[in-house]
C-alpha positions as CSV (number, residue, x, y, z in Angstrom):
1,X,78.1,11.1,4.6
2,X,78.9,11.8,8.3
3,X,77.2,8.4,9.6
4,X,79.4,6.7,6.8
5,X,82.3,7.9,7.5
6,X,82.0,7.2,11.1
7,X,81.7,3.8,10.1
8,X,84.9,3.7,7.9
9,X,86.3,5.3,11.2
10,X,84.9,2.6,13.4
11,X,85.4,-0.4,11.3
12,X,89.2,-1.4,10.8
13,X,89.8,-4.5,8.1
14,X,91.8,-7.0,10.5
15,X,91.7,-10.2,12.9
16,X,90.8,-10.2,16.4
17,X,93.1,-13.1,17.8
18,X,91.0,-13.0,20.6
19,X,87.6,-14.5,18.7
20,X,88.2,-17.5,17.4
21,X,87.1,-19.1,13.8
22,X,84.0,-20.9,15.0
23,X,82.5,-18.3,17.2
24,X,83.4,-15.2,14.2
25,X,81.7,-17.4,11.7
26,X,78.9,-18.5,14.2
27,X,78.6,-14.5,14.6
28,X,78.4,-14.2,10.6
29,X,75.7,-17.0,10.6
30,X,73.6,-14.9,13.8
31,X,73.7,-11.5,12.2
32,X,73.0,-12.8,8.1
33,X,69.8,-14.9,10.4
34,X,68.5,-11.6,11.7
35,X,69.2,-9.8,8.8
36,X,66.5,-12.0,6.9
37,X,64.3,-11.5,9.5
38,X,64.6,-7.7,9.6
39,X,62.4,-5.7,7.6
40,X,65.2,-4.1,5.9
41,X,67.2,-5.5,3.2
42,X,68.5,-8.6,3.3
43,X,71.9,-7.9,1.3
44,X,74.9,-8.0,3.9
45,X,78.6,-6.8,2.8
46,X,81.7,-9.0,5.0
47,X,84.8,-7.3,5.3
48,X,86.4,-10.2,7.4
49,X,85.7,-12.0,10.6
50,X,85.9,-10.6,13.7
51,X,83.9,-9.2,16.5
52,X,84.4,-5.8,15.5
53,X,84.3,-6.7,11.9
54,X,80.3,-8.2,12.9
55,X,79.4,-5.9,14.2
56,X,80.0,-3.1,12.0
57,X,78.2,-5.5,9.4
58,X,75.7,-5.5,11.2
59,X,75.3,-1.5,11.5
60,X,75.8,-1.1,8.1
61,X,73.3,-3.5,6.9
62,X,70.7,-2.1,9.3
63,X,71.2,1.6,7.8
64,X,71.7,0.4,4.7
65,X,68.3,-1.5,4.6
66,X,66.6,1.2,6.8
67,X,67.5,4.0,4.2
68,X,66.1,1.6,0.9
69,X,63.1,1.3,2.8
70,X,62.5,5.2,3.7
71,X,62.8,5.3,0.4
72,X,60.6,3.0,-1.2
73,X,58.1,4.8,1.3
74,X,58.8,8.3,-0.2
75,X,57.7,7.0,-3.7
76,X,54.5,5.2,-2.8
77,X,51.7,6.1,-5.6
78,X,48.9,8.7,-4.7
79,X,45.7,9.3,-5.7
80,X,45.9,11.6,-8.8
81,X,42.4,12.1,-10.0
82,X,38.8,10.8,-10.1
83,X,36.7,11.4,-13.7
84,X,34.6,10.0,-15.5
85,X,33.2,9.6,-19.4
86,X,30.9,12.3,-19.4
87,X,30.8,16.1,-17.3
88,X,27.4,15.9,-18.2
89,X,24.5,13.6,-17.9
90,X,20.8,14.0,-19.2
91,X,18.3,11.8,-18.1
92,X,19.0,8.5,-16.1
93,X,21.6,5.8,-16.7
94,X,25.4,5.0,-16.3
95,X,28.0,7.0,-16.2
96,X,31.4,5.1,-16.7
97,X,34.3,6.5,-14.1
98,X,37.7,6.0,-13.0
99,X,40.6,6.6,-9.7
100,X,44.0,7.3,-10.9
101,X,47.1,6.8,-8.8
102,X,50.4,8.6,-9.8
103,X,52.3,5.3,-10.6
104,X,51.8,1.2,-10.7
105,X,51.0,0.5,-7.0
106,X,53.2,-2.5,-5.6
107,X,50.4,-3.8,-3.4
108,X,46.4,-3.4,-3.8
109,X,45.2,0.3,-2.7
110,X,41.4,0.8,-1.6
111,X,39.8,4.1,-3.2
112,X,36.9,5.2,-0.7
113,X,34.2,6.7,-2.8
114,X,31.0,9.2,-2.2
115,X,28.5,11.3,-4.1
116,X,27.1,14.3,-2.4
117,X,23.7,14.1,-4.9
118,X,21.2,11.1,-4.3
119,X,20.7,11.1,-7.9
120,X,24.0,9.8,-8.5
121,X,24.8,6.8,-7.0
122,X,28.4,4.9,-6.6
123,X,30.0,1.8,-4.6
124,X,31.5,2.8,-1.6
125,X,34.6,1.9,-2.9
126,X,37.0,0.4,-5.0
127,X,40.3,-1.3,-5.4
128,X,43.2,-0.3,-7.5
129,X,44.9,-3.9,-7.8
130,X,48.9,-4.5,-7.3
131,X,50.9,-3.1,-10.3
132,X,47.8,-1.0,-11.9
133,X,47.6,2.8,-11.9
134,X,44.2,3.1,-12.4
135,X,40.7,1.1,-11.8
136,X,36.9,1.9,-13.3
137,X,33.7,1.9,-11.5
138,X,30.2,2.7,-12.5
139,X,27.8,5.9,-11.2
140,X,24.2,5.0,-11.3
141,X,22.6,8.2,-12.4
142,X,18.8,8.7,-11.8
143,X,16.5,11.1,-13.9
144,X,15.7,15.0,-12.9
145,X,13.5,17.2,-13.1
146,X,15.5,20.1,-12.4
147,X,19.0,20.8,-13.4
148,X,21.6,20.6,-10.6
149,X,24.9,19.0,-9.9
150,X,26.4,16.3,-8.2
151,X,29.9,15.5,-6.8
152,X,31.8,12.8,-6.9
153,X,34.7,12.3,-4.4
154,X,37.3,9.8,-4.5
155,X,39.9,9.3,-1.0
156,X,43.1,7.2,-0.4
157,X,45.1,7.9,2.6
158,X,44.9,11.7,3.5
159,X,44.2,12.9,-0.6
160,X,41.0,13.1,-2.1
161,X,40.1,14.5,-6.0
162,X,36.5,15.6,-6.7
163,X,34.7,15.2,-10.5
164,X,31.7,17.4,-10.6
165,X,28.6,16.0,-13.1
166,X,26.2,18.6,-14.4
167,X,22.4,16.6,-14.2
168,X,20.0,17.7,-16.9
169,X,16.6,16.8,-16.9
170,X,14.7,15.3,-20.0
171,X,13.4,17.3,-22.4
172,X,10.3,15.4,-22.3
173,X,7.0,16.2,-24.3
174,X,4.3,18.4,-23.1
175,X,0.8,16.9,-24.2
176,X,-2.6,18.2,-22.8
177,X,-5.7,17.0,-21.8
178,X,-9.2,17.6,-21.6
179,X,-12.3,16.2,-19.5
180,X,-14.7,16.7,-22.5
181,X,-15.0,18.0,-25.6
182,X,-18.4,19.6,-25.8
183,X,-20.7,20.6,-22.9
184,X,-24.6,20.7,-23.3
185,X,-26.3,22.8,-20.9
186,X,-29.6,21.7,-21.3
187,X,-32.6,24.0,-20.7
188,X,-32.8,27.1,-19.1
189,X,-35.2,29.6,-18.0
190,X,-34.8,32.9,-19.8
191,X,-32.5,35.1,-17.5
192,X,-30.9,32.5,-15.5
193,X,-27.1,31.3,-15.6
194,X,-25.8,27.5,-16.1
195,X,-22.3,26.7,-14.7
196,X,-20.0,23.7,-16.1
197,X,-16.6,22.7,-15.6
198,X,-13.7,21.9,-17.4
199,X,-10.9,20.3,-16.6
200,X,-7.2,20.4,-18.2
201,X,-4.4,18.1,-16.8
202,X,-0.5,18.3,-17.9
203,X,-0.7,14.4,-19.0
204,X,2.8,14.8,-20.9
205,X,6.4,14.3,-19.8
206,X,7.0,18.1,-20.0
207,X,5.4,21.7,-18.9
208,X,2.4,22.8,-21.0
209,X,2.3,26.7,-21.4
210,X,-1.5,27.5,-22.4
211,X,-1.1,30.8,-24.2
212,X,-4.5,31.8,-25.4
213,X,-8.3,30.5,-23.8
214,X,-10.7,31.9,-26.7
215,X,-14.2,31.7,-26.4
216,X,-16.6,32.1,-29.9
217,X,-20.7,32.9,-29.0
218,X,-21.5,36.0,-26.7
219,X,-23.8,34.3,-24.2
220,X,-20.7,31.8,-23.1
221,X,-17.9,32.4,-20.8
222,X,-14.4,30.8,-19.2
223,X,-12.9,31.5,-16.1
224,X,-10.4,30.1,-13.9
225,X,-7.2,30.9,-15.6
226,X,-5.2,33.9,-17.0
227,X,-3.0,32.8,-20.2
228,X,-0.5,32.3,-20.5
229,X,0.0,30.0,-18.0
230,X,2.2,26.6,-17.1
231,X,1.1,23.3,-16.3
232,X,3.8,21.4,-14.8
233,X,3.2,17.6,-16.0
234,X,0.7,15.7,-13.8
235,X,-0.9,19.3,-12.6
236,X,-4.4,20.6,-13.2
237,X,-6.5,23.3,-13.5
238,X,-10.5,23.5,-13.2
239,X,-12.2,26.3,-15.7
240,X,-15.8,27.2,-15.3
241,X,-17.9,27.3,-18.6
242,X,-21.0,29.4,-18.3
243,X,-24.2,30.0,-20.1
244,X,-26.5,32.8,-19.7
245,X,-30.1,32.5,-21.1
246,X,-30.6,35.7,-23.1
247,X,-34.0,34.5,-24.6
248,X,-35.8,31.9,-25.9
249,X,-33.5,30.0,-28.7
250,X,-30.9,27.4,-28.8
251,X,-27.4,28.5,-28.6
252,X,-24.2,27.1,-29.8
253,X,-20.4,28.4,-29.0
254,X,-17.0,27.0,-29.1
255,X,-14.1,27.4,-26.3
256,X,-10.1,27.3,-28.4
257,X,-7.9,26.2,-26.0
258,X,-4.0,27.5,-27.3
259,X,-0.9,25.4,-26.1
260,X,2.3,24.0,-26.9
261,X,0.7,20.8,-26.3
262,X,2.1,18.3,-28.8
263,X,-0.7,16.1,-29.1
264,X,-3.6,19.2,-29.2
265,X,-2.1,22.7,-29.8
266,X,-5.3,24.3,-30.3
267,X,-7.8,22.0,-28.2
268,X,-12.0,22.9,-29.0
269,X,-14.7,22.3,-26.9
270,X,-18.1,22.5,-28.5
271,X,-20.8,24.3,-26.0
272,X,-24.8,24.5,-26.1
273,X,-27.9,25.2,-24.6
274,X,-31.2,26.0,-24.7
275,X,-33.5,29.3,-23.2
276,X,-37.1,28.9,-22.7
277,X,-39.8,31.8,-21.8
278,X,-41.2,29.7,-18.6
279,X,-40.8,26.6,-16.6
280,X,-44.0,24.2,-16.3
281,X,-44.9,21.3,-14.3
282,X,-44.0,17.9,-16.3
283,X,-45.1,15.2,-14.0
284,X,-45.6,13.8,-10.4
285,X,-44.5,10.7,-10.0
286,X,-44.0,7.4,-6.5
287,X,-41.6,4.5,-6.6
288,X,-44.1,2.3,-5.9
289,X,-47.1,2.3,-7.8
290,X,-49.3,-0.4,-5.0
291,X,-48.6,-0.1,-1.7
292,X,-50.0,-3.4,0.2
293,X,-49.4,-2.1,4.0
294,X,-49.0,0.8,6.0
295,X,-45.5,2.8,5.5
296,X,-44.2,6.2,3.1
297,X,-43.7,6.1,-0.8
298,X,-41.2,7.9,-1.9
299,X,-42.5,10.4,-4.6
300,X,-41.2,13.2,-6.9
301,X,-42.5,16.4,-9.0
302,X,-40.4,17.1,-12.5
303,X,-40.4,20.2,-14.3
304,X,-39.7,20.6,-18.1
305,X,-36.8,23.1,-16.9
306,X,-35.1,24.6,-14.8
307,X,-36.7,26.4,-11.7
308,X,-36.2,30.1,-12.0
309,X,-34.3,32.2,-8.8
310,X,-36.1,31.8,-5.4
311,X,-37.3,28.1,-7.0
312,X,-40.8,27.0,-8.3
313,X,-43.8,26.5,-5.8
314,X,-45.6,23.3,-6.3
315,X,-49.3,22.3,-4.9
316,X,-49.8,19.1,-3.6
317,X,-53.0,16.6,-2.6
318,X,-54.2,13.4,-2.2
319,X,-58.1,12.6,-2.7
320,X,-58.0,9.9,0.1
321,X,-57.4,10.7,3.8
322,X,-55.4,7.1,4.0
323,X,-52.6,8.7,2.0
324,X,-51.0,12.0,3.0
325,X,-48.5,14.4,1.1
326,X,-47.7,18.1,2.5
327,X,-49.8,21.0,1.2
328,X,-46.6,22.2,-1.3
329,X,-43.5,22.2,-2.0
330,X,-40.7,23.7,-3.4
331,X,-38.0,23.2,-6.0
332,X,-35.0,24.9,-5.8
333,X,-33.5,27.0,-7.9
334,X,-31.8,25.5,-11.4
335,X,-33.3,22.2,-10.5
336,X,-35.5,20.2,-12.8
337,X,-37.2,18.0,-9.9
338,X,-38.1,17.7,-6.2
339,X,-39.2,14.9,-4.0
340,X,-41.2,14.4,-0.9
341,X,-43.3,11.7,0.9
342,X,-46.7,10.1,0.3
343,X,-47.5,8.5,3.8
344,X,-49.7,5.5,3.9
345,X,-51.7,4.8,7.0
346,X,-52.9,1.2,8.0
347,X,-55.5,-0.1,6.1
348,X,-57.4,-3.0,5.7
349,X,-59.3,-2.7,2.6
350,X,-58.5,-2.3,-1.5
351,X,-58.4,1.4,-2.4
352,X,-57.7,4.0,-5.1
353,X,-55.9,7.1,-4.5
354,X,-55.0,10.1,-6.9
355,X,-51.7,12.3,-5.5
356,X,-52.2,15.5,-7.9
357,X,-49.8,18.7,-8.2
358,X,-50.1,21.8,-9.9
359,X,-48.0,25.2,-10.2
360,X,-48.1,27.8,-12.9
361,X,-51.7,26.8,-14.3
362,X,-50.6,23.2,-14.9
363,X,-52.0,20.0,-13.0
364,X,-50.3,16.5,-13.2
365,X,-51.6,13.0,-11.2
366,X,-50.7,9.6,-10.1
367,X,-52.7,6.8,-9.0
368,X,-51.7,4.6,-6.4
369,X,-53.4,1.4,-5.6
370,X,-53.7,0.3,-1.8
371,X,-54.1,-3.8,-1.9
372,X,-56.5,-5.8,0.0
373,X,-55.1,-7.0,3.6
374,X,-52.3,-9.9,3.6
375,X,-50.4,-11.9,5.4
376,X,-47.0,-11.4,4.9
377,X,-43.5,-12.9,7.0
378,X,-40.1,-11.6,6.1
379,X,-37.1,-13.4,7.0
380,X,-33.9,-12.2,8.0
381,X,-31.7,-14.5,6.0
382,X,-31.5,-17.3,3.3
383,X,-28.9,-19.5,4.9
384,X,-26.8,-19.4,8.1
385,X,-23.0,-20.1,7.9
386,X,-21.4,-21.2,11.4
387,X,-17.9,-21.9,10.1
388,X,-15.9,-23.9,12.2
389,X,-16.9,-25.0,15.1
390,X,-14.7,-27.5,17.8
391,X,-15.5,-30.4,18.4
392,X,-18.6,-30.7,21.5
393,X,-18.9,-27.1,21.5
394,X,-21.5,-25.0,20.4
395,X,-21.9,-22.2,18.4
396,X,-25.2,-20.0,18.1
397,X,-26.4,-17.4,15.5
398,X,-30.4,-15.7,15.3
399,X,-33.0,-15.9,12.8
400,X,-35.6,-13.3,12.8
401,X,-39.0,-13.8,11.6
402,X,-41.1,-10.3,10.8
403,X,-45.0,-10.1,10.0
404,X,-44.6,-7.0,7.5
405,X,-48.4,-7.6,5.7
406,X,-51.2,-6.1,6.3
407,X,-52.6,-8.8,8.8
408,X,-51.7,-10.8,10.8
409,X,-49.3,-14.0,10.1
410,X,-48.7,-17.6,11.9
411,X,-46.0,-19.6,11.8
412,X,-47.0,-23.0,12.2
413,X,-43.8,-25.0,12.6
414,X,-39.7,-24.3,12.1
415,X,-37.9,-27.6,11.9
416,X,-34.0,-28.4,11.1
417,X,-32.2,-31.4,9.4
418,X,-28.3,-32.3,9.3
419,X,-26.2,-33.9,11.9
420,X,-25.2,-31.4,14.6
421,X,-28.3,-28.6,14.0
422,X,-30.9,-27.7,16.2
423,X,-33.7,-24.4,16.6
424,X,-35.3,-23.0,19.7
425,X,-36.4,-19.9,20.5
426,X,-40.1,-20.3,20.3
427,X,-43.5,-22.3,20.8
428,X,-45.3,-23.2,17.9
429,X,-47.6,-22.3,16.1
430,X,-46.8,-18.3,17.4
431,X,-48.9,-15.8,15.4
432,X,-47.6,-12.4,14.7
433,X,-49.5,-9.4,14.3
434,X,-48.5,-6.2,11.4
435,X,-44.6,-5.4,12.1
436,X,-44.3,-7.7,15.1
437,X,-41.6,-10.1,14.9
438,X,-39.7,-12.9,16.9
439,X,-36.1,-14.6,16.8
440,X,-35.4,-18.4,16.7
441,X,-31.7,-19.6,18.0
442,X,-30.2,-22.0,15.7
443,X,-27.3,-24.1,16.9
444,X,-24.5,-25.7,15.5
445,X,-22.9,-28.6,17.5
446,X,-20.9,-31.0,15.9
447,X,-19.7,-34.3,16.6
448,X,-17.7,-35.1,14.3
449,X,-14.6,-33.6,12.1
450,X,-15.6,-32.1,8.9
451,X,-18.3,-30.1,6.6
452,X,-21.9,-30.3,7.9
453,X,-24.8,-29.1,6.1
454,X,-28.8,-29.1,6.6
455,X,-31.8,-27.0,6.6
456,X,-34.5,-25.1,8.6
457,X,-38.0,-25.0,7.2
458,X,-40.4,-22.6,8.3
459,X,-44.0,-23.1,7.5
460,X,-46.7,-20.3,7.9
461,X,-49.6,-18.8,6.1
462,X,-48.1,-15.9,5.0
463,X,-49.6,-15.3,0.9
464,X,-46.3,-14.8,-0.7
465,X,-43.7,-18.1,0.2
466,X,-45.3,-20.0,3.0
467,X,-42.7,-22.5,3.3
468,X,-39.4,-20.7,3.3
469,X,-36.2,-22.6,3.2
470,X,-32.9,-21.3,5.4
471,X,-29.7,-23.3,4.2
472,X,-27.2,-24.4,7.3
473,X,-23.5,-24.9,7.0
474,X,-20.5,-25.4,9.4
475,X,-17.2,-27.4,9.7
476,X,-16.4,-30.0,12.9
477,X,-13.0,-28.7,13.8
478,X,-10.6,-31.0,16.0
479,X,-9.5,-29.8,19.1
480,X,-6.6,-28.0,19.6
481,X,-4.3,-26.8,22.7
482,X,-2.0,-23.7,21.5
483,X,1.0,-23.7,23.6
484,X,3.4,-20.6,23.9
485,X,6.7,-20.1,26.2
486,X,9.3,-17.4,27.1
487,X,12.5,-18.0,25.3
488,X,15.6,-18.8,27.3
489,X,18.9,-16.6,26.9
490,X,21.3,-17.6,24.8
491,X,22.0,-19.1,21.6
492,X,18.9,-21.3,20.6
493,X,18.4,-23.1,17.3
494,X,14.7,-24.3,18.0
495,X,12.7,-25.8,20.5
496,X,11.2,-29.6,20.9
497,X,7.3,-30.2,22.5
498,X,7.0,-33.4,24.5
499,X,3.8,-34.8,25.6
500,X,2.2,-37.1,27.5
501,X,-1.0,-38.4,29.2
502,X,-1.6,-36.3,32.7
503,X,0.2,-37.9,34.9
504,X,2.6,-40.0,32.7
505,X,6.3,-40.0,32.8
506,X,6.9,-41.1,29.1
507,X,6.9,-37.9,27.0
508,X,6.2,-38.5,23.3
509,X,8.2,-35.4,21.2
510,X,5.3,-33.7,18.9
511,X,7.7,-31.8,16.3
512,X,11.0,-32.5,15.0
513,X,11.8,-28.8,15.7
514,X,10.1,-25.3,15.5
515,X,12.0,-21.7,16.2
516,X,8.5,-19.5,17.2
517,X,8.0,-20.0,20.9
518,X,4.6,-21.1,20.3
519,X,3.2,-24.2,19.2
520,X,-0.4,-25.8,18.2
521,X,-1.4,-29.4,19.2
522,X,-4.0,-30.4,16.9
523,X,-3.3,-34.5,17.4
524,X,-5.6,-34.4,21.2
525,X,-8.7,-36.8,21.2
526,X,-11.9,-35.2,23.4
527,X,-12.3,-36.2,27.4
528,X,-8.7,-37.0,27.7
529,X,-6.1,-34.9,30.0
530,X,-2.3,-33.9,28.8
531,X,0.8,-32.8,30.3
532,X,3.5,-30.7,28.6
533,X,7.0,-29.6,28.6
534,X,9.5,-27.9,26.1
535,X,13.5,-28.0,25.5
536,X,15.5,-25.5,24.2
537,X,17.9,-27.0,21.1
538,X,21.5,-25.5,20.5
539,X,22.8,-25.3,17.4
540,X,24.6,-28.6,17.8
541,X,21.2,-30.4,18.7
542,X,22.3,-30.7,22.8
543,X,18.5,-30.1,24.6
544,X,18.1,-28.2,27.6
545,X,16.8,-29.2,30.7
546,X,12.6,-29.4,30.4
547,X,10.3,-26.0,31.3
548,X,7.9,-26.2,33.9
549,X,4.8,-28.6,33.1
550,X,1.3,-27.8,31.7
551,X,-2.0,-29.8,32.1
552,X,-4.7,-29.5,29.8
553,X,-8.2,-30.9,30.2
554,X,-9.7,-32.0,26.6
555,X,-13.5,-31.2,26.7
């Protein structure tokens, strides 16, 4: 009231005489022009022209605007709230949300957004558009395991709200499952123990809780876990199933397994085994039946049980001083079989052998035949791959030959076809005696692009495949000159790689552009020299001065 009165004082309704017409209307027309500039409003009340008269106008427009204003400030719309469709959420999927502002908003208003859980998820923000009150937005909720919460907070200018979502995890079903459902224990010596495992595994989508482990048949027991107990899902526990040998019989049992498992509440695992007075010698036995040159066969004793504690003492002998086995030996405790070494000394005649053993009273034998002396020549391959291979260059791999008979072998002659192969290494013919071997070089060196193939024959007079064939392969490559650079500073859309004939002036451009700072010339014929240089390409195809130049010599 006190600013308008002073106005009323300061503003008197008459004519200036001393302004005239044009300039008082000229000073109407200035002051209504930066009235509709101002950000005020534009309205303007005249009591008459004047200079006085103007300018109080003007004043009171200016406070009049200026007030409207303040006040249209004042009653801006705030944030009210932030919810959404649900407080609480089980599992995974979308919960549907909403901002609230506390009236229509005359111009668009952006909602900054967070959660404080990573298992709820929402956009950064959103935007409440001009004249709404309100806008929605999705939360992306992801499954737990555990209950918790999350909070969702919502900001616009210095308020923020807060919704708070309550995560609950599946109910899920608890299943159970089991690595077998019987166990044989085979047979043991009376008085001696047998331990097996068993194996149960949370394979459900919720805890199993095993209440009760029963076992039925006395000479049977479990151990490894104290009911009740949980299984979280994916988790397992290892039980050991034992049998004890009270005396000579067969025995049967059964292990109940008690759960809340959905697919197996009361799970049953059938057990056996067998007790037997004594453990006797079965059988001696040697991979290889002939032996046809000196070297060790790999034999084995087998018992029709299980050695008793501190193992089962075996006798061994051989009836021919060629072929030698150790005196005894022992196998272990609880095992059914033991092995050990028949070593074969040169020979160069046919012979019989007999390898016996014995423990406990019981004798068991196995012939083994020494051949009649042989020439025999291993090779180290069957065909030789060179792969690719440039142009007038070589490339080198070994063959080994081996005499692995009982006499000696010679190789006669090793002779190659196909463009591009060759073999040295060796004289022929070269004889080798027992074990004695050599190497032959075989090289690849081609002359022309493309696949090559051929073959080395080696002839000898070894008994078993005198004329072995080795299969050759390998691919002419073109060459090639691999060119890298440095790149320049600055804003580069590719590069172009000029060449031309060492010494030449007249660069040919290779690529219409590449944007790695290497490049691979595969178009270069053999003997001939090259230089090269590179430019840098802007965006708007302008080259930049050339690099430095680089020669190349073209085997």
């Amino acid at each position: 009231m006190n600013t308008f009165r002073s106005i009323q004082q300061f503003c008197k309704f008459g004519i200036d005489p001393s302004i005239p017409p044009t300039k008082a209307k000229q000073s109407q027309e200035l002051a209504e022009s930066k009235s509709s500039e101002s950000s005020c409003p534009t309205s303007t009340i005249w009591f008459q022209t004047g200079q006085r008269n103007t300018r109080c106008a003007a004043i009171f427009m200016f406070i009049l605007g200026c007030l409207s204003a303040a006040a249209i400030a004042k009653a801006s719309p705030q944030l009210t709230a932030v919810s959404c469709g649900t407080s609480t959420f089980t599992g995974s999927g979308t919960a549907a949300c909403s901002v609230y502002l506390s009236a229509p908003t005359s111009g668009k208003v952006v909602v900054s957004l967070s959660s404080n859980n990573a298992a709820v998820r929402v956009p950064s923000s959103v935007t409440v558009r001009s004249g709404a009150s309100t806008t929605g937005f999705s939360a992306s909720v992801s499954g737990v395991t555990l209950s918790q919460t999350a909070t969702i907070t919502a900001s616009a200018g210095s308020v923020s709200k807060t919704f708070l979502i309550n995560l609950k995890p599946n109910a899920g079903t608890p299943t159970l499952g089991i690595s077998t459902t019987s166990i044989d224990f085979g047979t043991l010596t009376v008085g001696q123990y047998a331990t097996k495992p068993l194996v149960l595994t949370a394979t459900g989508t919720a805890p199993v809780t095993i209440s009760s482990i029963s076992v039925a048949g006395s000479l049977f027991t479990v151990s490894g876990l104290t009911p009740p107990a949980t299984l979280n899902p994916g988790q397992s526990v290892t039980l050991s199933v034992q049998f004890y040998s009270h005396h000579a019989s067969s025995f049967t049992g059964v292990v109940t397994i008690s759960s809340n498992a959905s697919n197996n509440p009361n799970a049953v695992v059938n057990l056996s085994g067998t007790g037997t007075t004594a453990v006797a010698l079965s059988a001696i036995s040697c991979n290889n039946a002939t032996m046809t040159a000196s070297g060790a066969d790999s034999c084995t004793v087998t018992l029709n049980g299980a050695a008793p504690s501190g193992g089962l003492v075996v006798s061994l002998s051989s009836n021919n001083g060629t072929v030698s086995v150790p005196a005894a030996m022992t196998v272990p405790a609880n095992a059914t079989s033991a092995g050990f070494w028949a070593t074969v000394s040169p020979f160069t005649s046919p012979q019989s052998v007999t390898l016996a053993a014995s423990a406990g009273g019981v004798s068991k034998t196995f012939a083994l035949q020494l051949s009649s002396s042989q020439a025999a020549l291993s090779i180290n391959a069957t065909s030789v791959a060179f792969g690719s291979v440039v142009l007038n260059s070589s490339a080198t791999q070994s063959v080994t030959l081996k005499s692995t008979g009982t006499s000696a072998v010679t190789v006669n002659s090793a002779a190659v076809t196909g463009s591009g192969f060759s073999v040295s290494g060796s004289a022929f013919p070269v004889t080798l005696s027992p074990g004695q071997s050599v190497s032959l070089s075989v090289q690849f060196s081609p002359k022309s692009t493309g696949s090559a193939s051929g073959q080395l024959t080696i002839n000898s007079n070894a008994t078993s495949n005198p004329t072995a064939i080795i299969s050759l392969s390998g691919t002419g490559a073109p060459h090639e000159v691999d060119l890298t650079w440095n790149a320049p500073s600055g804003s580069i859309a590719g590069y172009h790689v000029y060449r031309t004939a060492s010494g030449g002036s007249s660069y040919q451009l290779l690529n219409s552009s590449c944007t790695d700072t290497s490049y691979a010339d595969t178009t270069v014929q053999s003997g001939q020299a090259y230089d090269y240089i590179v430019k840098s390409v802007n965006s708007s195809g302008v080259e930049s001065a050339a690099s430095n130049k680089t020669s190349v010599q073209i085997p």
